[in-house]
N, C-alpha and C positions, 0 to 999 in steps of 0.2 A: 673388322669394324662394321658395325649395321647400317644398313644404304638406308639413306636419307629419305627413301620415298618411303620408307616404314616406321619413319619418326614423327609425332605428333603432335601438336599443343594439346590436347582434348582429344582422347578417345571416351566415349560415351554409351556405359555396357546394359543395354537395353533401351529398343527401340517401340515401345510403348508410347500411350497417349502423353505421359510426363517427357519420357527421354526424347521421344517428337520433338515435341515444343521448345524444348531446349536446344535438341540441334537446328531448329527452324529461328531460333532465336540469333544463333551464333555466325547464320549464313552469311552473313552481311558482314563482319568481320574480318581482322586479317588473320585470322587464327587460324589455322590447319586443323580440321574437325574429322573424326572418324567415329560412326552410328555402325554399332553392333547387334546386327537383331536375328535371334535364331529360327522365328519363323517371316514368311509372307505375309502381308499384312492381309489378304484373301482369304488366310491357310483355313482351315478348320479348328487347326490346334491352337492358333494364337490366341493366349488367353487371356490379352491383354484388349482385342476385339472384337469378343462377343455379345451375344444380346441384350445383356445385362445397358440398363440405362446411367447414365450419369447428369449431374443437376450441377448446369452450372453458371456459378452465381454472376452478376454482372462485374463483378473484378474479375472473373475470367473471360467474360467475353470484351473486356476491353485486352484483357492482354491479346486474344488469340484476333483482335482483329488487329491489336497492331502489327502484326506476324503476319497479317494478309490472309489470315485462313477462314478467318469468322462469316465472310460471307460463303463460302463455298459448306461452312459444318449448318450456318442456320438455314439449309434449304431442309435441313432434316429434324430442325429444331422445333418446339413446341414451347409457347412461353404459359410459365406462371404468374398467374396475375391473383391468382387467392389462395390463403391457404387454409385449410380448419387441421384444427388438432383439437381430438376427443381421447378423453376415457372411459372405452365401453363396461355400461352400466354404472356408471358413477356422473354426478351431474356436472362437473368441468368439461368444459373446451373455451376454443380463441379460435378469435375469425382473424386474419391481416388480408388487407386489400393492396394490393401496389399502388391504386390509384391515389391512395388516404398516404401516402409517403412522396407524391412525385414522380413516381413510377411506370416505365409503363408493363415492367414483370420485374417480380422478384427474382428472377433467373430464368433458364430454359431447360428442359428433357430433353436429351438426346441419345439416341443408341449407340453403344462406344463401338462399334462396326463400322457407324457412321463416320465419326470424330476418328477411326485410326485410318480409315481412307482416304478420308481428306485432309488430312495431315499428311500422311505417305507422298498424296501427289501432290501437291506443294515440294515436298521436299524434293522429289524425282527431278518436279520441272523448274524449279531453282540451278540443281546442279552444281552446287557449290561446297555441302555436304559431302563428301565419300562417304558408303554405304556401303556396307558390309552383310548382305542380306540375302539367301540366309547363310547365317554363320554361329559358330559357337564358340565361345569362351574356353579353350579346354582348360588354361592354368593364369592365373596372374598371379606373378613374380613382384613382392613390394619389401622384401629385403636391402633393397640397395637406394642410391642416391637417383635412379630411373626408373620406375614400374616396367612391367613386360608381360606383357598377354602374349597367350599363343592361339590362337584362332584355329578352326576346323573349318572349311564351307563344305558345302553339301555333294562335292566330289570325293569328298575326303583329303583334301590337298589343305595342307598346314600352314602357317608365316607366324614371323613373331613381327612384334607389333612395340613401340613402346610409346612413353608420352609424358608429358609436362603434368598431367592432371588426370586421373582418371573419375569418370565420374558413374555410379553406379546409380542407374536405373532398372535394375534387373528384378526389381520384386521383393516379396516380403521375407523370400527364402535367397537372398542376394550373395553371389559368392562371388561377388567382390569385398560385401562386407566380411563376410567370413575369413576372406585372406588377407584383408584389414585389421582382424581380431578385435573387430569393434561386438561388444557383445551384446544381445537383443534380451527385453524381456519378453512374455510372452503371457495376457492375461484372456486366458476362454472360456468366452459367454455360456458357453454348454449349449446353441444356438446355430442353427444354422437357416442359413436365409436360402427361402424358395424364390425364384422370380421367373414371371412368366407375364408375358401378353394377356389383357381380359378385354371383352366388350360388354359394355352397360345398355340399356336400354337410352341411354339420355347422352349425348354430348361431352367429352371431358369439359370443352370449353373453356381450358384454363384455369380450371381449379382443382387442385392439389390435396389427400385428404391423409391427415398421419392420424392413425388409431391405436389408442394402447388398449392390446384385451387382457386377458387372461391366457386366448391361447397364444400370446408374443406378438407384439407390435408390429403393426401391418401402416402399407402407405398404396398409396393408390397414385400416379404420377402420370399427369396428362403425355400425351406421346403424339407425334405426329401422323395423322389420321384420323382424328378425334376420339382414339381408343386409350386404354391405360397401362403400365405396366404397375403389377402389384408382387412388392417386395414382402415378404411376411417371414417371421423370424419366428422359429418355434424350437422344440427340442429334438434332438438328433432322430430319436423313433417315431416322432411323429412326423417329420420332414419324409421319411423314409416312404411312410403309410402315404401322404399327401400326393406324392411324388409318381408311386405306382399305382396310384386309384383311377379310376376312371373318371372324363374330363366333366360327367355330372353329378359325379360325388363330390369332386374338388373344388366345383362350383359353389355344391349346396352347403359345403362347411367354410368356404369361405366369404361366404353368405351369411352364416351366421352367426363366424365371428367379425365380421365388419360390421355391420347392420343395414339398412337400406340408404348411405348418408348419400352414397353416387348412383343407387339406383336400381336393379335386378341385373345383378351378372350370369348373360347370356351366354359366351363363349369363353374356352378357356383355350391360349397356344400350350410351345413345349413348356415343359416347367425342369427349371434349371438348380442346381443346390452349390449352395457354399458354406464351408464353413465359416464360423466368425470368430475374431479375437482380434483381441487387441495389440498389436505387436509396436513396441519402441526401439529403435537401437540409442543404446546411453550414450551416445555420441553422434555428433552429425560430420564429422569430418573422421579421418588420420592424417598420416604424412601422406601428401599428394594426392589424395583421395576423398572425394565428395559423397552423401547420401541422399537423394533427392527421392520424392515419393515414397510407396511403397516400400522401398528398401530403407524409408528413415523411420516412415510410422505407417501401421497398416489401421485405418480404424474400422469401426462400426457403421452400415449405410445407414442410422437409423437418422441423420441430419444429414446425411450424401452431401461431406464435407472433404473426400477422400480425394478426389482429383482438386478443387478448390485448393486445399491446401499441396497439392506435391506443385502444383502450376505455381504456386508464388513462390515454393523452391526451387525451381527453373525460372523464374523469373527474377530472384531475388543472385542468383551463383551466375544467370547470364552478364547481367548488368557491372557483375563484379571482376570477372573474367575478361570482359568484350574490349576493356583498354589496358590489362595487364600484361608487363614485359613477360611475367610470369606467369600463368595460372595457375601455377600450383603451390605459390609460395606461403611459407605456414603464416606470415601475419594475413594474407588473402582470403583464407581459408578459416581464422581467428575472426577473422571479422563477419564470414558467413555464418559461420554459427552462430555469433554471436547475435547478430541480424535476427537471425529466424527463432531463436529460442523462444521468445514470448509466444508465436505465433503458434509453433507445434505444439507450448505449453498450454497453451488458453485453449486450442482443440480438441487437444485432447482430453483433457479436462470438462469440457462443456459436453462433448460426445457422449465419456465415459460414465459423466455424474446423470447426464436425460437416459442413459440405457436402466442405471440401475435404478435409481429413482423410478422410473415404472415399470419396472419390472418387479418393487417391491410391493408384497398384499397385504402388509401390515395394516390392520383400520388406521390407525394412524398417522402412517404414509400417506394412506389413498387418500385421507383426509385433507390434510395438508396439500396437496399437490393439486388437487380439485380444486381447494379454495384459491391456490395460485397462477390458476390457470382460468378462472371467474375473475380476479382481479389483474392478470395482464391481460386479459380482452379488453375492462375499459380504461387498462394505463396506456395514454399516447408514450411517453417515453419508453418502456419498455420495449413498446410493438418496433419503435423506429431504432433504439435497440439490436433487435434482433434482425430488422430487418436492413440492418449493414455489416451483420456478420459477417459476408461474402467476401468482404475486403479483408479481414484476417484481425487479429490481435495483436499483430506489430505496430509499432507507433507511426514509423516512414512507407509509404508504399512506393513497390519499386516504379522504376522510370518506366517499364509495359505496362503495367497495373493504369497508370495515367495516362496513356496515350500516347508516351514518346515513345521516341527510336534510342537505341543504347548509345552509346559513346563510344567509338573504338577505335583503337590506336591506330594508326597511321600503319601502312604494312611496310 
């Protein structure tokens, strides 16, 4: 018979910025929680903490402050308070101001190095978590009426593990989902995104600039320091070319394809590549088994909607867990999905229609799109529209999204 201190309501396989939030969510709980994470949150290799930035919107910063973390992640944060979106060489753009909504930023930039450290210690000095770091997943077992992970930590020393729910944070390549046999589709841009640190001659200041070129849509994203991080999405040989050029080549072409809207980009830092696609898995749950972030949909940064939405999946499976006899019980689990499906539908949807949409050259297209981008700058409803996307496309927001505390059963 398997000892009791290896059974669990919630084991949680990936301890990323999502599966974070989620075990920071669940702390306060009587639930027995177990956080799997196979690197340090310092490592080098964690690649769920690197330099790359994340934009996030003000329904995540209400969730992560009711989690108590928000003031420790905004000492690193940078708000947006404008944004422009152009299309270079064509006469469309849109200005939004946070201030013309109430506002005082339409979100914040933060370095996801930042947001997984200060998540991590939170979690450390809470204490109420068990953490499993670093460790590895070697096998989960979802054949029977108890899932079962077998775990490696970094001595090489083994345990098995089981649990009421398991929930897979592990990414876009998720092998929990795999041993779920929930099956993913997989749609690619043929695009891979550069991103790197730049300094301008002028201020970011809080303003924000997305530009659709010809050579693939570039954002320029205020950062804390008053410098910018610039995302630019091109095709795989020419990322390659970008990448290994010298840092006043990569200047002078990405100078040219942005134009002068933030100013003479003087420095460039390292420059980083990812690839992009669009990834879905056709299901958000199995038996006893949850898909949160990444490992439910992986999208496109060209809206930097990708933590925004996996956070209100931990938001939305904490709330529903946090006073469940059961968390794993399939109408529990029925109703998450069912919860979130407008949400991941409307994102991805919205993502995947602005990627292609300009990235189309048809006269035609470019026509259309420029004239829709001249008439939402002077529609107030649209602008405010858009500018509460951040809260998602599900009709109820959960109980962090608002500023409560969960409800949890009595232990």
């Amino acid at each position: 018979m398997k000892d009791a201190a290896d059974r669990y309501d919630v084991v949680i396989v990936g301890g990323g910025m999502v599966g974070a939030s989620l075990a920071l969510a669940l702390q306060d709980t009587a639930l027995r929680v177990l956080s799997i994470e196979a690197h340090l949150p310092g490592e080098a290799g964690q690649p769920s903490f690197d330099d790359r930035t994340s934009g996030l919107g003000n329904g995540a910063r209400r969730v992560l402050s009711t989690l108590g973390a928000w003031d420790d992640i905004a000492t690193g944060a940078e708000p947006i308070r404008s944004i422009h979106v152009s299309d270079a060489g064509h006469f469309g753009f849109a200005r939004l101001e946070a201030s013309e909504h109430g506002l005082e930023a339409f979100g914040y930039t933060v370095c996801n190095r930042h947001i997984g450290a200060m998540l991590w210690r939170r979690l450390r000095a809470a204490g109420r978590v068990e953490l499993a770091c670093p460790a590895r997943v070697r096998s989960v077992v979802l054949d029977g009426a108890v899932p079962r992970l077998t775990l490696a930590d970094a001595a090489g020393g083994e345990r098995e593990v089981s649990a009421a729910l398991v929930v897979a944070a592990d990414g876009a390549h998720s092998l929990v989902r795999e041993a779920a046999g929930i099956p993913a589709s997989e749609d690619d841009y043929e695009q891979v995104a550069l991103v790197g640190n730049v300094r301008t001659d002028r201020p970011a200041d809080g303003v924000a600039f997305e530009r659709f070129s010809a050579a693939g849509p570039m954002a320029l994203l205020p950062v804390h320091g008053g410098h910018y991080t610039l995302v630019w999405a091109v095709a795989p040989a020419r990322a390659t070319a970008l990448q290994s050029c010298a840092p006043a080549e990569f200047l002078a072409q990405a100078q040219a394809a942005f134009g002068w809207r933030a100013g003479r980009l003087l420095e460039a830092g390292p420059r980083a590549a990812y690839r992009l696609a669009l990834q879905r898995a056709e299901q958000s749950t199995a038996s006893r088994v949850a898909l949160i972030g990444n490992a439910a949909q992986s999208l496109h940064p060209v809206a930097a909607q990708g933590f925004n939405l996996g956070l209100r999946d931990a938001a939305v499976l904490a709330e529903l867990i946090a006073a469940a006899a059961d968390p794993g019980a399939p109408e529990l689990l029925a109703r998450f999905a069912a919860h979130r499906a407008a949400d991941r539908r409307g994102m991805i949807a919205f993502t995947d229609n602005l990627v292609r949409l300009f990235g189309d050259s048809r006269p035609s297209r470019v026509l259309l799109r420029n004239l829709g981008l001249l008439l939402f700058d002077v529609s107030p409803p649209a602008k405010r529209a858009l500018a509460q996307i951040s809260v998602g496309f599900g009709r109820d927001l959960p109980r962090l999204s608002r500023g409560l505390p969960l409800r949890a059963r009595a232990p």
